[in-house]
N, C-alpha and C positions, 0 to 999 in steps of 0.2 A: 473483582472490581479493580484489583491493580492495572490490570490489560485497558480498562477503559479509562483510568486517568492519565495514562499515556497516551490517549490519544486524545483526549480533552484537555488535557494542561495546555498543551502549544495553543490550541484552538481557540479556547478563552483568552489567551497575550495576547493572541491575535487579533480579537474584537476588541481590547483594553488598547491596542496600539491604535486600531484606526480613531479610536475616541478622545486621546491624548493628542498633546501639543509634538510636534516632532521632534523636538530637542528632547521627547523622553523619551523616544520610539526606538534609540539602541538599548536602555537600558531595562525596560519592560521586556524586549526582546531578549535578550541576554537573562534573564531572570526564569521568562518561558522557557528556556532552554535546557537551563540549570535546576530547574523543579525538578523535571524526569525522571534525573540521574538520581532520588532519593526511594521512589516507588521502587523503580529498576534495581538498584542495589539492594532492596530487599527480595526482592523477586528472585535474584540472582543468588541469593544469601542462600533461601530456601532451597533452589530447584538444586546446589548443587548439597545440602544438607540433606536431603531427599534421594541424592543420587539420582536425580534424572529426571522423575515421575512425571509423566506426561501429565497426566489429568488435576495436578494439584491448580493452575491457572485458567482452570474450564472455564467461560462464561457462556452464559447460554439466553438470550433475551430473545421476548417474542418479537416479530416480524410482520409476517403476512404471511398466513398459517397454509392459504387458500391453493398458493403457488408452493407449499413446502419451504418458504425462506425463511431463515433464523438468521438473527447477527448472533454468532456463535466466533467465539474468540478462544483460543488458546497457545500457547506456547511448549517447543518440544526441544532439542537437544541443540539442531540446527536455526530453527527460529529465534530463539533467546539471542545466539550469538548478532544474528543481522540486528535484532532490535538492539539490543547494547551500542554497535557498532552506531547506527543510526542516533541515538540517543546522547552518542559520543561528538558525531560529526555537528551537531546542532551548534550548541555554542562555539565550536572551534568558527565554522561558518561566520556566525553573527561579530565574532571577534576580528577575524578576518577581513570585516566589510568595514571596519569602523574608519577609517580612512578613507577609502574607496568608493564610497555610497555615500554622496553630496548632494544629487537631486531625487524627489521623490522617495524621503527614507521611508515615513509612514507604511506608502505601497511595496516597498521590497522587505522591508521586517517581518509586514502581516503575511504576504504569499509564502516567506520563505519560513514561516512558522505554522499554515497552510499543509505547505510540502513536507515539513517533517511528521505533520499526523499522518499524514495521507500516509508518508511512507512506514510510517509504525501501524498503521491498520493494513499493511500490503503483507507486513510478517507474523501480525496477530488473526488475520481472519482464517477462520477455519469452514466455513464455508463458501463455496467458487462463485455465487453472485454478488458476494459482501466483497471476498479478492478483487474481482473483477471491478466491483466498482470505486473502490482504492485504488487499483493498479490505473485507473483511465483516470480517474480524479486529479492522479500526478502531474497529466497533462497541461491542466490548467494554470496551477501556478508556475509551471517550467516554460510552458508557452510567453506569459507574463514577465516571467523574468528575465529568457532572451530576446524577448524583443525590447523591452525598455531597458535593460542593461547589459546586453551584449556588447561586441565589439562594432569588427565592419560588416555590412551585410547583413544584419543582425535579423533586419524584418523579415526580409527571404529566410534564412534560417530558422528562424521560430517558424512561419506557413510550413516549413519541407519537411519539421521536425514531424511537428502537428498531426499531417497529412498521414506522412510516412508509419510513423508507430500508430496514428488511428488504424489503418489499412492493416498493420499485423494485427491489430485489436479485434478487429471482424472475422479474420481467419480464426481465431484463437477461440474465438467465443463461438465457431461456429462448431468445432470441435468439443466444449465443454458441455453446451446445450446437448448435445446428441446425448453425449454419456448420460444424464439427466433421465432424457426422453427412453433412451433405452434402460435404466432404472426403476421408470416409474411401468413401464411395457411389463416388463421378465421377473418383478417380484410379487406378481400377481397381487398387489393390491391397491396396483394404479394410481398412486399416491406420489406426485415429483418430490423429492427430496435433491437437494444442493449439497450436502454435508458431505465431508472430505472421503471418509470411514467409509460411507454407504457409496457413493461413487464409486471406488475405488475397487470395493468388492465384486458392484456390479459390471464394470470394465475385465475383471477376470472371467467372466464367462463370454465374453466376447468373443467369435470364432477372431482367427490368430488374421485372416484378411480386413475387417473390419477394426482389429487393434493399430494395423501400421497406417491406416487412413487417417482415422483419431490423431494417431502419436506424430505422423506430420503436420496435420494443421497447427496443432499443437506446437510442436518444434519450428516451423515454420512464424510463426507470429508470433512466437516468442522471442524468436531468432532478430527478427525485426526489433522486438521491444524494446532487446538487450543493451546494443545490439551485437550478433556477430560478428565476425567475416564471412563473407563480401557484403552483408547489408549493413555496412559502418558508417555511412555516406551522411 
């Protein structure tokens, strides 16, 4: 349950901000923020009490059983750290804006409270259609918030951003899907499953031509996501 009140705490300030007067919209903000960091430090307490253990943060909720998808949440050695990190940059953020952000606070508190669930459900999902739909979901409040609070240019830049990382988003998923499809083909019990574990496994029987396809689509929309060099633009 800890993994899912990180991702609901921001999400609730964030409904509490649009419903509130603006003049309380940094300080509800700043509160969502600062919630996190109390789950998190227990979480963190444990995993490293534990020495490591993967499976102590397991969630595992039903979905839509029909298509194999679980919201299946967990954290591991390298996940923990980005969710910290994320959990960290929150309030600094909101602290950071309290001067800066004169018009439209309401709307930039709520998205930028938004984007930190999004982004702690991008290092808690453990299955690749629940990532996926976190990793895309970032879009919206980052679209949102360079356009109405960017600099010069700002509109074009939100469209290019938008555009630009959808387009690796296609690639990327075009590659996960397969792993999927060839999962639910070669376990002979024709059942799609999404889960990280069972993916993973079934990508290892891949002949080694069908692995470097996968593994660019992959790195390629990723590439864009990130972004790399030369798709930095």
């Amino acid at each position: 349950m800890t993994l899912s009140l990180l991702i609901l705490i921001p999400l609730i300030a964030a409904a509490i901000v649009v419903g509130l007067p603006a003049q309380r919209a940094r300080t509800v903000a700043l509160i969502g923020t600062l919630l996190p960091i109390m789950p998190f430090g227990w979480m963190l307490t444990e995993f490293v009490w534990r020495d490591g253990a993967r499976d102590d943060f397991r969630e595992v909720h039903a979905w839509f059983k029909p298509l194999g998808l679980e919201c299946s949440l967990g954290a591991d050695t390298i996940s923990i750290l980005l969710i910290g990190l994320t959990i960290l940059l929150g309030p600094i953020c909101v602290l950071a804006s309290y001067t800066a952000i004169t018009e439209r606070i309401k709307t930039y508190y709520a998205w930028l409270l938004i984007l930190q669930a999004a982004m702690t459900g991008v290092f808690c999902a453990r299955d690749i259609i629940l990532f996926y739909i976190f990793f895309e979901f970032t879009l919206v409040p980052l679209y949102i918030l360079i356009n109405l609070y960017g600099s010069t240019n700002r509109r074009a830049a939100a469209t290019k951003f938008f555009l630009f990382t959808f387009t690796g988003s296609i690639i990327a998923l075009a590659g996960l899907v397969y792993i999927a499809w060839f999962q639910s083909t070669h376990s002979g019990r024709h059942v799609w499953t999404f889960e990280f574990a069972q993916l993973r496994d079934a990508a290892r029987q891949m002949s080694p031509g069908t692995q470097a396809w996968v593994f660019w689509a992959l790195m390629i929309g990723f590439a864009v996501k990130v972004p790399l060099f030369p798709l930095h633009t």
